[in-house]
N, C-alpha and C positions, 0 to 999 in steps of 0.2 A: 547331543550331536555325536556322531562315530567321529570318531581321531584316526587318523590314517597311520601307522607304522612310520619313523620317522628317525633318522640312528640318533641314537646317542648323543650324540655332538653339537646335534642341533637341539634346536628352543623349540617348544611344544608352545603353541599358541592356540586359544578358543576364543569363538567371538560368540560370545553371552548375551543373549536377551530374555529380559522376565516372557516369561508366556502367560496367558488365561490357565493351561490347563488343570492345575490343582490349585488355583486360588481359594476354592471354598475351605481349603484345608491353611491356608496362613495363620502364621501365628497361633496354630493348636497343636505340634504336635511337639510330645514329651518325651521324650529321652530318657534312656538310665546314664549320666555321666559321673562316670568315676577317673578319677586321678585330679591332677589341680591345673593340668592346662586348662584355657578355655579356649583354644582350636583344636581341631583335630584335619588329618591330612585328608583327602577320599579314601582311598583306602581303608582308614581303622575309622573311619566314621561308618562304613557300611555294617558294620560289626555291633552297631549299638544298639542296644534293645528297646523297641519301641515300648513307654508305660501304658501311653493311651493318647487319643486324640481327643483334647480336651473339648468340651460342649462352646459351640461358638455363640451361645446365646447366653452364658455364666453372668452373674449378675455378682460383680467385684465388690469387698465388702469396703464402706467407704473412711473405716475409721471409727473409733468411739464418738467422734465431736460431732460428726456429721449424720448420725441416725437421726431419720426422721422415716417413719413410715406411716401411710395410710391404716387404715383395719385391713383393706384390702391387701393391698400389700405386704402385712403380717400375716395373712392369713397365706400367701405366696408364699413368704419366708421359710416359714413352720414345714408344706408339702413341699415346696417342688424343689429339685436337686438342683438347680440352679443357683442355689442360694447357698451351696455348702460350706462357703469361704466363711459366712455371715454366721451360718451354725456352729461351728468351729469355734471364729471370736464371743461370739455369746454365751457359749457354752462355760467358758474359761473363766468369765467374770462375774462377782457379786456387783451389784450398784444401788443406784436410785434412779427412778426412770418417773418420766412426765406424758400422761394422758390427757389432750386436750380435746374438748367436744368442739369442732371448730364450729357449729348452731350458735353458739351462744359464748363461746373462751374459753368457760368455765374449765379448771383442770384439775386433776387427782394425780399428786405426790404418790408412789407408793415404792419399793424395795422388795430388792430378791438379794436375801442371802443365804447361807450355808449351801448345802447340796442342791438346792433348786438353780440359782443362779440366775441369772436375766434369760437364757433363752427357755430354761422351766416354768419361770412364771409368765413368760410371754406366750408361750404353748398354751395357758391355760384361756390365755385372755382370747388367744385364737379361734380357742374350741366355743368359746359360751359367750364370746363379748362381755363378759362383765368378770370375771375370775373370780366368785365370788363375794365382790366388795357390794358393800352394801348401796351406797348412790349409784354407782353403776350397774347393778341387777334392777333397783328401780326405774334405771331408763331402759333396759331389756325387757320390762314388761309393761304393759298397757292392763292397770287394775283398777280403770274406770268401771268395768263391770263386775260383773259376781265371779266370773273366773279370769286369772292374769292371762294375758295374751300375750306370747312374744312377738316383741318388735323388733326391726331392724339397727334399732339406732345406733350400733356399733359401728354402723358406717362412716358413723362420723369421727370418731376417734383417729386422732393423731398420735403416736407413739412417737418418743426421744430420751434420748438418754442426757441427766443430769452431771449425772456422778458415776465412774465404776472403780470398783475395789479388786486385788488381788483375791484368790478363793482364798487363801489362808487371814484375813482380816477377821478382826472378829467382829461377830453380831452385836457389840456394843457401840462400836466405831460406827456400823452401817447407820444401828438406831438413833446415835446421834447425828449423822448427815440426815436421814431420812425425816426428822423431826422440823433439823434448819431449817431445810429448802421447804417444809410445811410452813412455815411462821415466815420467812422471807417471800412465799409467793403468795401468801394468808390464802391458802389454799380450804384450811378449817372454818374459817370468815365465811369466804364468798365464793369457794370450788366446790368440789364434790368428794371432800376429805369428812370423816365423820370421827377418829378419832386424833 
């Protein structure tokens, strides 16, 4: 709204109403702020440099406790920029993570540590459905006949995380979590753990 000139002396008054016209932009735009207040006057607010205007479809990462994704949804993870928050914390952490076929319950225990990390090894399971594990390449192929046929059954995979470790933990500590949670969930029994 124009402010009319008004001396000194007196009180400057605005009467303020949200409008429609840049709604689609709430809540996304980013700022460079430096210094430690957290207001700024109008004037030295017009001075701030914009970083970006964040993606309003960002897909917020929920927590170590709370992963749980689809294949589908892993496979989302992995491409689209959406998910960067998610790439970032995955990136950061060794763990143990839980594959469930929801067809049938069955589940595979398995671990990412040293330089792979959880989002390395989950890339892989992206790419192929099965990341090379041995029960899980057997339900990626159909070798009822004379040659394997891949199948989709990666559909059905649920991804979650068990356990995560700091990167510097050692691959001793993971293999002994990675072991537990195999004998506590008797995943080598009655999942699809093979060692």
């Amino acid at each position: 709204m124009p402010a009319k000139y008004i001396a000194p002396t007196q009180k400057v008054h605005f009467d303020l109403r949200p409008s429609g016209f840049l709604s689609a932009l709430a809540d996304r735009l980013v700022v460079e702020w430096a210094g430690r207040s957290w207001f700024r006057y109008g004037v030295s607010s017009a001075n701030l440099c914009v970083l970006e205007i964040a993606d309003r479809d960002r897909v917020p990462f929920p927590g170590f406790d709370s992963v749980r994704l689809t294949f589908r949804e892993l496979q989302a993870m992995v491409e689209d920029g959406r998910y960067a928050e998610w790439l970032v914390a995955l990136k950061a952490v060794q763990g143990i993570y839980l594959i469930t076929d929801s067809t049938n319950g069955k589940q595979y225990v398995g671990k990412a540590d040293g330089a792979e990390r959880i989002l390395g090894r989950w890339t892989s399971y992206a790419k192929d459905g099965h990341g090379g594990n041995k029960a899980l390449r057997e339900l990626a192929y159909d070798s009822t006949g004379e040659d394997p046929v891949k199948t989709d059954h990666a559909r059905h995979f649920v991804f979650s995380l068990l356990r995560v470790f700091g990167p510097s933990t050692s691959s001793t500590v993971v293999d002994a979590a990675e072991s537990h949670y195999k004998e506590a969930l008797m995943t080598r029994a009655f999942g699809l753990n093979r060692n």
